[in-house]
N, C-alpha and C positions, 0 to 999 in steps of 0.2 A: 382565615382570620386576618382580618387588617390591621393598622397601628392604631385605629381608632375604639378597635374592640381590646386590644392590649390593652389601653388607654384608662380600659373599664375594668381591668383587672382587679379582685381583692381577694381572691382564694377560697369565695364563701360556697361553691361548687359541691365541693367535699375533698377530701385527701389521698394522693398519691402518697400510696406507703412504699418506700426503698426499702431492697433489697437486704440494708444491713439490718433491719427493725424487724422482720420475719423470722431471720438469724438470730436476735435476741431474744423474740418469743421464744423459739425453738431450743435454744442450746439454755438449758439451765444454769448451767455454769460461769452465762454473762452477765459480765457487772451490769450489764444493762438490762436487763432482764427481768426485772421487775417494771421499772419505767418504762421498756417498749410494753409489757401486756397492759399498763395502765392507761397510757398512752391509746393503745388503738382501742379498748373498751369504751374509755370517755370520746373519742373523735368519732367511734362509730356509733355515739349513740346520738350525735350532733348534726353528722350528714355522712354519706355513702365513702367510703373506704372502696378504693381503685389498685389496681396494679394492672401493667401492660404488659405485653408480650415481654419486653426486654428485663423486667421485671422475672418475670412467671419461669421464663427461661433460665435467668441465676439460676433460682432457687430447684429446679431441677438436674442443673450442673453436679452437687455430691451425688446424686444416686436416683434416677429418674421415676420417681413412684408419684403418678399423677395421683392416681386416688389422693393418697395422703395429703397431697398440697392440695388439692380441692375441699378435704376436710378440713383442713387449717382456716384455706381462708373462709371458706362457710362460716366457719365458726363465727366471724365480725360480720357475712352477710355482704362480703370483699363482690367489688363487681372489677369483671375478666373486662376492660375498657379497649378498645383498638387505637394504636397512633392515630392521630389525627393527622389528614394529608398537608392540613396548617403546621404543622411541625416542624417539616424539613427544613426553610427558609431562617425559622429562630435556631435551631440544630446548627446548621451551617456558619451564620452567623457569630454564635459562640463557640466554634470551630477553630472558628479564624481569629477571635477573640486569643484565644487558647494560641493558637501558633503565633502569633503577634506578639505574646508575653514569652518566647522562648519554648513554649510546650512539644515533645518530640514526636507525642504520638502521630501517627499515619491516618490515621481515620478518628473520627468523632466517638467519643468514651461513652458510655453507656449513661453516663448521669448528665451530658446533654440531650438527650433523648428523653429522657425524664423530668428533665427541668423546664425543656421546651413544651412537651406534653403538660404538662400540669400548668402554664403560662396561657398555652390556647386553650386548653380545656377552662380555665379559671378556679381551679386545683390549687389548694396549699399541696404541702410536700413534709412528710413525717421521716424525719432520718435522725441516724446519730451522726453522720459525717456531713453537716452544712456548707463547709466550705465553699463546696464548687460551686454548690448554687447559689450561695450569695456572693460567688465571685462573680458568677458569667449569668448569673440573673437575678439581681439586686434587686427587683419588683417582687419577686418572690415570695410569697409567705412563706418560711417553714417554721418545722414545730420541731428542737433538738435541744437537746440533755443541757 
């Protein structure tokens, strides 16, 4: 992806759903929990719901039962999407963004990857925690509480 195709960004693609909003589906008990199922019903009936690896992967971290996370996302008709090799270069970049502002981490956080992903891809991005992305990628569209 070039800066000319960035250029052409607006998110109308479909949506990268983070990690936390699967988490809301799933845990009834979150305040957020009605607005994430709202949320991905109405978006996925608008355009294609996505998650990546680094994604798919969280959400296997409590307790590894693919079936069921494939149930899950079936349910919205979720497409399994691969990083884009266009990725790394935005990833990296808001990396150094990140260590530039004091940030300790050692390596690139997981919501750079996601953020960057969704920027080449031309992916809004569904979460409850916006911050990082409209720190370290202000083009961004997201969609949060």
């Amino acid at each position: 992806m070039t800066g000319a195709d960035l250029a052409r960004y607006d998110g109308s693609a479909g949506t990268l759903v983070d990690t936390n909003i699967w988490i809301d589906c799933i845990d009834a008990n979150s305040p957020q929990h009605e607005w994430a199922i709202e949320q991905l019903q109405t978006l996925s009936e608008r355009s294609p719901l996505h998650v990546n690896l680094i994604v798919y992967t969280e959400l296997l971290v409590p307790g590894p039962d693919v079936d069921a996370l494939d149930a899950l996302l079936d349910v919205y008709d979720t497409r399994r999407t691969p990083l884009p090799w266009a990725c790394a270069a935005l990833t990296a970049a808001a990396f150094a963004l990140y260590r530039s502002r004091g940030g300790s981490k050692q390596k690139p956080i997981p919501d750079f990857y996601i953020g960057a992903h969704a920027a080449v891809a031309n992916l809004s991005v569904l979460t409850r925690d916006p911050a990082p992305y409209r720190s370290y990628f202000p083009r961004l569209v997201v969609v949060a509480p």
